[in-house]
Every structure is written in C-alpha cells, then in structure tokens.
Z-matrix of the N, CA and C atoms (Angstrom, degrees):
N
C 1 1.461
C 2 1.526 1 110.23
N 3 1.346 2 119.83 1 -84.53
C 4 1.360 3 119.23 2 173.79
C 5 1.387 4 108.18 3 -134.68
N 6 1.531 5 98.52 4 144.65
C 7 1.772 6 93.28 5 -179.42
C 8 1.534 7 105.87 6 -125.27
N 9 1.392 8 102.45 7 140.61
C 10 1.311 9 119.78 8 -160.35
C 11 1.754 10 103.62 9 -80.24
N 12 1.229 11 112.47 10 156.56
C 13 1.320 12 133.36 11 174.27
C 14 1.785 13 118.90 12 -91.12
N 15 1.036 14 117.74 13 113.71
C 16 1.507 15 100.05 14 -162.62
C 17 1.606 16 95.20 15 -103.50
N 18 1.460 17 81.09 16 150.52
C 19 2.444 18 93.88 17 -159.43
C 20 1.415 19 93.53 18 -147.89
N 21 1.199 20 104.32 19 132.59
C 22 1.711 21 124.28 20 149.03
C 23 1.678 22 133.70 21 -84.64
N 24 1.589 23 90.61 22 84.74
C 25 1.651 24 101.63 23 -169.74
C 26 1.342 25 123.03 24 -51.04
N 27 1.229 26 160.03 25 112.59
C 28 1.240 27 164.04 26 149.26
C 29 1.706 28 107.96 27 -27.64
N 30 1.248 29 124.05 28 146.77
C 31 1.509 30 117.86 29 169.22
C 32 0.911 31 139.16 30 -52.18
N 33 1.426 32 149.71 31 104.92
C 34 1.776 33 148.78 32 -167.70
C 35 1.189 34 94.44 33 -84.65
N 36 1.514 35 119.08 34 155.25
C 37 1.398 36 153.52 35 138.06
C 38 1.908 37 109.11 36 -73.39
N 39 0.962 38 131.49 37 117.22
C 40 1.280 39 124.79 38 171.91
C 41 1.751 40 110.85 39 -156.31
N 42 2.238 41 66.71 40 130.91
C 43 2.196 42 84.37 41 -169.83
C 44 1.405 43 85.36 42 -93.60
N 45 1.342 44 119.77 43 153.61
C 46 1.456 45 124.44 44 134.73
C 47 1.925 46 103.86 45 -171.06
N 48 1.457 47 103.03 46 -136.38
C 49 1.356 48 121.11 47 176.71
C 50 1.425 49 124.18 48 -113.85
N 51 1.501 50 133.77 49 141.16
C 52 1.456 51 109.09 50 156.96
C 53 1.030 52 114.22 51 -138.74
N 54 1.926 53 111.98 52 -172.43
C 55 1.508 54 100.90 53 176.80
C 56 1.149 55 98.49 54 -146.58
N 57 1.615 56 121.37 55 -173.60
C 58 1.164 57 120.08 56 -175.73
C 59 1.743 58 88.28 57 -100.31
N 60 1.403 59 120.93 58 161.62
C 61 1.861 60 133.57 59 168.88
C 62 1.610 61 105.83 60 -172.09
N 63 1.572 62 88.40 61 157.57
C 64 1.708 63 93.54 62 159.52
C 65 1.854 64 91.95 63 -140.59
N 66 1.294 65 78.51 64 172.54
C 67 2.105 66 106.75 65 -174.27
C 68 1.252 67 93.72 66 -52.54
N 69 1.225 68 139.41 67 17.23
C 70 1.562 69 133.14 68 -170.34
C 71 1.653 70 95.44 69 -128.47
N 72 1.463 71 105.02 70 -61.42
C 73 1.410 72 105.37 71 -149.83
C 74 1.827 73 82.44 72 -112.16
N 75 1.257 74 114.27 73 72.34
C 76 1.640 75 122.50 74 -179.38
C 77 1.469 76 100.27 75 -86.70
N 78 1.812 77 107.56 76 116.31
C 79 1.374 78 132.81 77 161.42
C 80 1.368 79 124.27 78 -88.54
N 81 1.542 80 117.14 79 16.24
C 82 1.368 81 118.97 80 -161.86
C 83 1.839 82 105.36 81 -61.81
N 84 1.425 83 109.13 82 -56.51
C 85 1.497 84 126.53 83 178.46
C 86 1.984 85 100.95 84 -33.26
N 87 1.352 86 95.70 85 -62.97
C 88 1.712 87 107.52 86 176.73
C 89 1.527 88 127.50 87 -24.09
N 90 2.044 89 92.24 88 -57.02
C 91 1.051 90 125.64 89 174.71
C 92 1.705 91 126.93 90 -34.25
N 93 1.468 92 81.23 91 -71.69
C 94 1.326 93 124.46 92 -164.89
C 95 1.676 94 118.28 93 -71.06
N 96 1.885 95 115.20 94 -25.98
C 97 0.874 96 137.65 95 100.79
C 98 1.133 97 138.47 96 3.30
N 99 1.151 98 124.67 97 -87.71
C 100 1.571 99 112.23 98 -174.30
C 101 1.734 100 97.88 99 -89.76
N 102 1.057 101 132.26 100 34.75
C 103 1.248 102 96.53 101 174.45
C 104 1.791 103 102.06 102 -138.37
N 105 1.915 104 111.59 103 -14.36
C 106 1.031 105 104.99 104 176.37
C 107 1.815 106 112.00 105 -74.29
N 108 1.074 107 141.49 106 -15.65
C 109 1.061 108 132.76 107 169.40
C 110 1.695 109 123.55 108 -59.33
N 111 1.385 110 96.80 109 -15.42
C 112 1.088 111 89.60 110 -170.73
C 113 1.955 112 117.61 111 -126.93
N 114 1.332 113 88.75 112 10.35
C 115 1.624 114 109.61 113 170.50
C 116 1.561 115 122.11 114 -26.24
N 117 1.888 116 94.00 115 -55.77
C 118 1.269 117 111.45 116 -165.36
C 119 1.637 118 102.82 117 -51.40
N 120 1.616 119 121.70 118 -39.87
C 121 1.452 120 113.63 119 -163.86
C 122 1.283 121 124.04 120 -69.01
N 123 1.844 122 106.27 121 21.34
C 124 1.646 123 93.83 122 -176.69
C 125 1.636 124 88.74 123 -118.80
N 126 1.325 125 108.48 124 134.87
C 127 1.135 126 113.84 125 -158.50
C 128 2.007 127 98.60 126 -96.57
N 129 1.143 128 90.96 127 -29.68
C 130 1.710 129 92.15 128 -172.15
C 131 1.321 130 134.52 129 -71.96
N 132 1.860 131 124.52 130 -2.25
C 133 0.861 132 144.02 131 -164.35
C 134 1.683 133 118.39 132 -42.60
N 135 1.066 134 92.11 133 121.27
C 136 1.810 135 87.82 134 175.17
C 137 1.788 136 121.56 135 -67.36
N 138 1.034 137 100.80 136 -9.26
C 139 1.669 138 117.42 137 177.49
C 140 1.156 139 130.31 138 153.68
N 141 1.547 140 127.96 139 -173.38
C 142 1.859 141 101.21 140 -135.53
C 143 1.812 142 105.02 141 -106.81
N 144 1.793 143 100.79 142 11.21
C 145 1.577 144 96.49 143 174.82
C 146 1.201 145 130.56 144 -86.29
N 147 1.365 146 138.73 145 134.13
C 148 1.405 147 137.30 146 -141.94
C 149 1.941 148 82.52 147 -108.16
N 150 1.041 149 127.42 148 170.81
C 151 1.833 150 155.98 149 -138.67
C 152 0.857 151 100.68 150 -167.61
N 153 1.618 152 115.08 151 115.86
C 154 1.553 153 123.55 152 171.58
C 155 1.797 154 85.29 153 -131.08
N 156 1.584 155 87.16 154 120.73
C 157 1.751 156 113.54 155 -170.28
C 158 1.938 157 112.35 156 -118.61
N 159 1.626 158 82.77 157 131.17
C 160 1.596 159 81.20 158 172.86
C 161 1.435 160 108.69 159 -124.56
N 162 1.387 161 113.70 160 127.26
C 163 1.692 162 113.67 161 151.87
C 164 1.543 163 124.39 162 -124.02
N 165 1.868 164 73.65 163 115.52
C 166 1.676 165 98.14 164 -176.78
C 167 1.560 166 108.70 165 -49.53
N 168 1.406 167 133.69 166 174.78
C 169 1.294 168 118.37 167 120.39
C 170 1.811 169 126.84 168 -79.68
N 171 1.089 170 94.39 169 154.89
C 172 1.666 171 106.19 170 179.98
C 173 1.540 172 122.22 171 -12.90
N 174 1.222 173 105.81 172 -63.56
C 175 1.507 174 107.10 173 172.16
C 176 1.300 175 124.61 174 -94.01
N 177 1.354 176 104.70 175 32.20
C 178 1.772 177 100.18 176 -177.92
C 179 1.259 178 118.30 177 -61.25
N 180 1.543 179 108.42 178 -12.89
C 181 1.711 180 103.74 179 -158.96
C 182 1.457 181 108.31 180 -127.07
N 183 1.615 182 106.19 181 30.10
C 184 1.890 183 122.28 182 -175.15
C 185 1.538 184 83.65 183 -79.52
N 186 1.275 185 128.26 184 -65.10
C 187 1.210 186 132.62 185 -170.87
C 188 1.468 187 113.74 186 -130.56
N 189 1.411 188 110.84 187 165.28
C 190 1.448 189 119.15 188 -164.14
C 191 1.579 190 103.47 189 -96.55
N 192 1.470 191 107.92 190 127.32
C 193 1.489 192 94.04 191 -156.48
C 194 2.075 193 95.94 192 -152.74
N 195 1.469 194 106.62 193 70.86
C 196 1.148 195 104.85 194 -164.16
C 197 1.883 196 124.16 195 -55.57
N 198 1.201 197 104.30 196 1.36
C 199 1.821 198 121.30 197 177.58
C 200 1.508 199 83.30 198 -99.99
N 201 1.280 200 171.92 199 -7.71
C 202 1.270 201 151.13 200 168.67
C 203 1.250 202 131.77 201 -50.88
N 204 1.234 203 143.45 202 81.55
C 205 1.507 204 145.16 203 -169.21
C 206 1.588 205 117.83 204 -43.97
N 207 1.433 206 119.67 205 132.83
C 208 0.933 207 113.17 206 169.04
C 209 1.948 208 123.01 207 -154.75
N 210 1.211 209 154.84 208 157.84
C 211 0.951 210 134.51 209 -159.97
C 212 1.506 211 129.02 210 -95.76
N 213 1.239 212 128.83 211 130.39
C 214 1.481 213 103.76 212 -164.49
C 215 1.762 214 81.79 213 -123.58
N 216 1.543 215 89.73 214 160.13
C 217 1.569 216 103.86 215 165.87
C 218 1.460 217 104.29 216 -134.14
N 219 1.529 218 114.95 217 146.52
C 220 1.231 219 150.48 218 140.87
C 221 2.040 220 111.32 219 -61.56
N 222 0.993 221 121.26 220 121.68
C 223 1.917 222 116.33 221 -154.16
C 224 1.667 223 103.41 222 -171.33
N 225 1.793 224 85.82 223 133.83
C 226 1.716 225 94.86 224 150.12
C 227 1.310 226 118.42 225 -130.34
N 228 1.539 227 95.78 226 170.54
C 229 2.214 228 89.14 227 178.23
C 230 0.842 229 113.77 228 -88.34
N 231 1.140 230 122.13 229 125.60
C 232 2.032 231 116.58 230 175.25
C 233 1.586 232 100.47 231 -113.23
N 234 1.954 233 108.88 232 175.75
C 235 1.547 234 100.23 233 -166.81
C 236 1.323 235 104.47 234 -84.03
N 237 1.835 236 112.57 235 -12.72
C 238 1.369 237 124.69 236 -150.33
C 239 1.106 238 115.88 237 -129.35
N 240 1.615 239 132.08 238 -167.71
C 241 1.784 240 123.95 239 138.31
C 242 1.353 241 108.13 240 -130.61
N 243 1.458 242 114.80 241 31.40
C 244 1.347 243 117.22 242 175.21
C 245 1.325 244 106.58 243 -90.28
N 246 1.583 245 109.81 244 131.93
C 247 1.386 246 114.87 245 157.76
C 248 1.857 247 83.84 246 107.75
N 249 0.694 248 140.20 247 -9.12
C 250 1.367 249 124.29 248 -145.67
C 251 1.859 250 110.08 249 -87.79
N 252 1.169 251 118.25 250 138.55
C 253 1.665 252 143.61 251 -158.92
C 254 1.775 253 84.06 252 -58.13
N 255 1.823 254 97.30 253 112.47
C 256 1.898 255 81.70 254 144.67
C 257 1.112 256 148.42 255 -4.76
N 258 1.093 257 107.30 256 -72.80
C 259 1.427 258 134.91 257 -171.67
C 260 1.365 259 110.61 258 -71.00
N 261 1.441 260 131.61 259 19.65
C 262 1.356 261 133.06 260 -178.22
C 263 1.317 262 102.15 261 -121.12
N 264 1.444 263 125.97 262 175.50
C 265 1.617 264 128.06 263 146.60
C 266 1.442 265 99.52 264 -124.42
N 267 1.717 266 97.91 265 -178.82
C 268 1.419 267 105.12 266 -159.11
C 269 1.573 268 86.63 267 -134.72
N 270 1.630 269 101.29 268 152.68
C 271 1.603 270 94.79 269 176.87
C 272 1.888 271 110.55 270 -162.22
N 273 0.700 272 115.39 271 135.04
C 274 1.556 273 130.66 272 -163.88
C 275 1.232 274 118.83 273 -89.72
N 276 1.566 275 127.16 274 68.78
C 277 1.373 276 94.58 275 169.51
C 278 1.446 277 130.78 276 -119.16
N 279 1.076 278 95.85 277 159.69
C 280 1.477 279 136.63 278 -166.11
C 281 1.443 280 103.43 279 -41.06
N 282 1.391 281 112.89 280 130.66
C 283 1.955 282 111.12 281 174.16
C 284 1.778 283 100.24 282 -68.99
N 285 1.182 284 119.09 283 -167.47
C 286 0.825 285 158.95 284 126.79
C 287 1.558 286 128.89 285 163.32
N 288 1.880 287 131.23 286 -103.56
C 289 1.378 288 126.65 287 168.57
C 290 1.490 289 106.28 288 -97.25
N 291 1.560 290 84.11 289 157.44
C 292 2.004 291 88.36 290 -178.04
C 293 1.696 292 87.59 291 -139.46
N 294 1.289 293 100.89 292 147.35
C 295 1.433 294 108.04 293 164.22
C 296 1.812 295 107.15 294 -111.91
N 297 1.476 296 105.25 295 89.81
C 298 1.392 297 109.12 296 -163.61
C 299 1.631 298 118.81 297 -89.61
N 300 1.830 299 112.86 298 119.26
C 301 1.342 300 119.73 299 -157.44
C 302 1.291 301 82.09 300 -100.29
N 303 1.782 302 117.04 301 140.00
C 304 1.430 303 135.65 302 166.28
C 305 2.347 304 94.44 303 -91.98
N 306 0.790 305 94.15 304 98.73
C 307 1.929 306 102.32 305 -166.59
C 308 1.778 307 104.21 306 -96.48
N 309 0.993 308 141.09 307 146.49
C 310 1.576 309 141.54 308 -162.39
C 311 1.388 310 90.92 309 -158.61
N 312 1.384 311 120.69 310 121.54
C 313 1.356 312 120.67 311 169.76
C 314 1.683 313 112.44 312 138.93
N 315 1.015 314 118.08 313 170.38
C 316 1.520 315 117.92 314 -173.49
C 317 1.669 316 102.18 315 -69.46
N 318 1.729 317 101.26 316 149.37
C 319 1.582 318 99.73 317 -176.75
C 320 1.712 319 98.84 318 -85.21
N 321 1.441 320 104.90 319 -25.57
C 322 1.695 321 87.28 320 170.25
C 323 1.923 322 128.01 321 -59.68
N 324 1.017 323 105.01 322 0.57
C 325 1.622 324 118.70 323 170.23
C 326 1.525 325 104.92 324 -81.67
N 327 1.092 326 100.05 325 85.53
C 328 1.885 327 79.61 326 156.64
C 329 1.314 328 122.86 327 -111.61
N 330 1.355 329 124.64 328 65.58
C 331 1.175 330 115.77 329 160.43
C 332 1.543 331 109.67 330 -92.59
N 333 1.373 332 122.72 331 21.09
C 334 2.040 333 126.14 332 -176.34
C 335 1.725 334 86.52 333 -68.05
N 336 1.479 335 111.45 334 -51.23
C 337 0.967 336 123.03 335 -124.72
C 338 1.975 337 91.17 336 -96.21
N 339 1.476 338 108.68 337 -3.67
C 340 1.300 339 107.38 338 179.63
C 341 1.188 340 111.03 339 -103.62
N 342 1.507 341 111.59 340 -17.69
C 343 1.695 342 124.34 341 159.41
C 344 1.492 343 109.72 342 -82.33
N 345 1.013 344 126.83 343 -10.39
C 346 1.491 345 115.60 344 168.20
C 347 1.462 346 132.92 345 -81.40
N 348 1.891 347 94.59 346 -44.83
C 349 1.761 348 106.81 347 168.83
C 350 1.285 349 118.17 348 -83.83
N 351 1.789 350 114.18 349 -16.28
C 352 2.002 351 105.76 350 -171.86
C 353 1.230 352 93.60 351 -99.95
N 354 1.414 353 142.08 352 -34.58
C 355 1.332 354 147.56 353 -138.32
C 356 1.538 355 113.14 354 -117.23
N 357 1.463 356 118.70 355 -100.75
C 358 1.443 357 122.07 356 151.08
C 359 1.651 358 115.55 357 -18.22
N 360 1.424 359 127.33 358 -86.43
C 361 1.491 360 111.79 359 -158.54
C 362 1.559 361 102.70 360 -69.22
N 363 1.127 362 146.28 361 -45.73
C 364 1.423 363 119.32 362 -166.88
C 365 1.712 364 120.43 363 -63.04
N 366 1.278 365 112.30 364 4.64
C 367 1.505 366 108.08 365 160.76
C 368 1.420 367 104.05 366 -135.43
N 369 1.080 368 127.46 367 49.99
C 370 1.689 369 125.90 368 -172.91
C 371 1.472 370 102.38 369 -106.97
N 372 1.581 371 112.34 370 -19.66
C 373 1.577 372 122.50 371 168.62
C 374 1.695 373 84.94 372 89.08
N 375 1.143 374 143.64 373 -13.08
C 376 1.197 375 148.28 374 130.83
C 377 1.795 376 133.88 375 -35.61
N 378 1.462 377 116.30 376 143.29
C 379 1.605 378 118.56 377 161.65
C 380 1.124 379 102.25 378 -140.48
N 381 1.598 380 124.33 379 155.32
C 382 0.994 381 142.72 380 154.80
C 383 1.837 382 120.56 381 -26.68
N 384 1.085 383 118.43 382 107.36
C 385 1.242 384 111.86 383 153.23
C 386 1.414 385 139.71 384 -82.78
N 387 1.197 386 131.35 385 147.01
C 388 1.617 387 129.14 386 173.99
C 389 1.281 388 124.84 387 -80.27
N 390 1.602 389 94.26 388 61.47
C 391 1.820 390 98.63 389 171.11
C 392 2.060 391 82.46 390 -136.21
N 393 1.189 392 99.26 391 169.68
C 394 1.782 393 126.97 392 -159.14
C 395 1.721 394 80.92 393 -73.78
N 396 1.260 395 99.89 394 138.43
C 397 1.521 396 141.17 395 170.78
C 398 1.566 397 103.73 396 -91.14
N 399 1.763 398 126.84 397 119.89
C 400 1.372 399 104.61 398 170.78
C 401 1.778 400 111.00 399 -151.93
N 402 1.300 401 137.53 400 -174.01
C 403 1.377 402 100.36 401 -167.93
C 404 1.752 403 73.25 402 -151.40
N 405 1.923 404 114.32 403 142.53
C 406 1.366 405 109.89 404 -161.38
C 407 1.749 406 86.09 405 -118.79
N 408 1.682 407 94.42 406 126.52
C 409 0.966 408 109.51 407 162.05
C 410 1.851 409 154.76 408 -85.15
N 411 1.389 410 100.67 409 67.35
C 412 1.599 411 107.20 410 -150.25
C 413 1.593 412 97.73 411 -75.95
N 414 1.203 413 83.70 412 -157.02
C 415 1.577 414 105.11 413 -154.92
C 416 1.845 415 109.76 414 -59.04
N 417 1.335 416 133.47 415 -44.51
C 418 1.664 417 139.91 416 146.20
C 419 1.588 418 110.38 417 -26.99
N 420 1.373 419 127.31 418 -16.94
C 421 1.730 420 108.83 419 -161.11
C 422 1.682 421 87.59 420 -112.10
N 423 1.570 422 94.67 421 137.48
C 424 1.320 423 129.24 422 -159.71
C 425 1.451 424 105.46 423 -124.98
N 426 1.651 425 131.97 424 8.10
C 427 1.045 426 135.62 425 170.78
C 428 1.905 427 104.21 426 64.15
N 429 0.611 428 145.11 427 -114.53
C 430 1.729 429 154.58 428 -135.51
C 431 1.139 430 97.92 429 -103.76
N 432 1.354 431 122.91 430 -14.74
C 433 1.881 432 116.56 431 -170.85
C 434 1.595 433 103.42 432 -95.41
N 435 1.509 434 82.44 433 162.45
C 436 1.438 435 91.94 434 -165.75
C 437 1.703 436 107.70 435 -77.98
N 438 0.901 437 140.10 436 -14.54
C 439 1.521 438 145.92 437 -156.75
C 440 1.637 439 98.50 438 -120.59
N 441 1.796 440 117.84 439 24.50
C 442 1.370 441 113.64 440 175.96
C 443 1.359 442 95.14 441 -97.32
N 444 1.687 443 107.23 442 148.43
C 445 1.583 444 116.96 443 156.84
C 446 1.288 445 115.93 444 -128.57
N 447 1.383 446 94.85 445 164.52
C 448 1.561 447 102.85 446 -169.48
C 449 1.670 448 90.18 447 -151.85
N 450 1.507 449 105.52 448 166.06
C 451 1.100 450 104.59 449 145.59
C 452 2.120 451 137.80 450 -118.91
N 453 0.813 452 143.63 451 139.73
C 454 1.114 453 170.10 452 -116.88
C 455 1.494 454 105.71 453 -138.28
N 456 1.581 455 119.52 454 93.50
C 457 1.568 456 134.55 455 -152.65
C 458 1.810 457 95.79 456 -110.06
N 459 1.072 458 134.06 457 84.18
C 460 1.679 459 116.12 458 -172.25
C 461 1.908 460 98.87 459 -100.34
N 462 1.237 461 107.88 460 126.99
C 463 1.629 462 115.56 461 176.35
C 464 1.658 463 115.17 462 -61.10
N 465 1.248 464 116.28 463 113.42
C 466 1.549 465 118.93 464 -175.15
C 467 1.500 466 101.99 465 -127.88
N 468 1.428 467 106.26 466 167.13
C 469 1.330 468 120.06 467 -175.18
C 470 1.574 469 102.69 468 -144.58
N 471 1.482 470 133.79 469 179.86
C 472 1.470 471 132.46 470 177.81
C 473 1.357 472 104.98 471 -83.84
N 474 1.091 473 140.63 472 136.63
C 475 1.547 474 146.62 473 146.45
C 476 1.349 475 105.20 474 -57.51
C-alpha cells in the first residue's frame, strides 16, 4: 500500500487546544472547532501546517479497546512560547523516530491507519514507541475529500 519514510524528528514547540476522546466518543469536529477560529492569534508560527496530535496512554495499543481515553490536540509549530494567547496551551514534543506515511485520501477513511498497525509494523523490524503519534496537515489536506493529503508521523523504535 504505502511505504513509509523513516525520519528523525527534531523537537517541536506546539500551541494549540486539546481534549480528552476515545474512537467511540470522538471530539475531533469539537476540537477542531474551537480552535480554528482562533489560529490567526498566534503570531509566532513556524509555518502554515496545522498538527492534529494524539497521546495515547502506554498501553493503548495491548488491546483494541474503542472506549479507551486518550488525548488529542488541535496544534501549530511556533519558534517560541512567548507572547502566546491565554486561551491556548503549549506542548513539547520530543524528537526522535517517525515512520512517516505520505497518505492521499479522505481523513474520514481510516483504513491508513489499519494498514499501518496490522500490516506495515509487524514486519517493519519496527514497534511502536511511547512518544505522541500525529499527522501534519499542510497546505494539500482538504479534510473529508478524497484528493486530501496529509502526512501521517507514527513513533517507532528498533525491534
């Protein structure tokens, strides 16, 4: 299907919003919602692609467990956290490996993401690491349409 590019991310700065959800009780729309109106007020942005970030907890992915809570953010990169709007949070993450999917297609499809964890990683000589999973949405992603891209950042380590 698609084969990922493997990259060593450097550390982001990232302002935005989050919330708590699981695959059941999905607040992404909510999210995404309150926070694009108000994008424009961060003045420091390192560039114009918006970050939609998830951190699981640890064992989110022992078993498949669509009531499992976990945190997602709505986010951009900025160079700084100076100056930055109340009404935002700030959040740090961490470099390290990415198994990076170039993905084309509506984000309401998720089967990327069922070829990535059943298919792709169990012979990628790769596992999941416990740093935030997130997929950057530049200037090509069109949300629900079929001809949107994005890319698709999954945290790996060596087996």
């Amino acid at each position: 299907m698609v084969t990922p590019r493997i990259t060593v991310l450097k550390e982001k700065k990232l302002v935005g919003k989050c919330m708590g959800m699981s695959l059941l009780n999905d607040k992404t729309g909510e999210l995404w919602n309150g926070f694009i109106p108000l994008v424009n007020r961060i003045s420091n942005r390192s560039n114009e692609d918006k970050i939609a970030l998830q951190r699981y907890p640890n064992t989110y992915f022992d078993s498949f467990n669509p009531n499992l809570e976990f945190v997602k953010w709505a986010a951009v990169e900025v160079t700084d956290f100076k100056g930055m709007p109340e009404d935002f949070e700030t959040f740090v993450l961490a470099g390290g490996l990415y198994a990076v999917f170039d993905y084309k297609g509506s984000s309401a499809d998720k089967r990327i993401f069922e070829y990535i964890y059943t298919s792709w990683l169990p012979i990628s000589g790769y596992r999941l690491d416990e740093r935030p999973h997130f997929e950057v949405l530049g200037k090509k992603y069109k949300n629900n349409d079929p001809d949107s891209e994005e890319e698709i950042w999954i945290p790996i380590q060596p087996i």
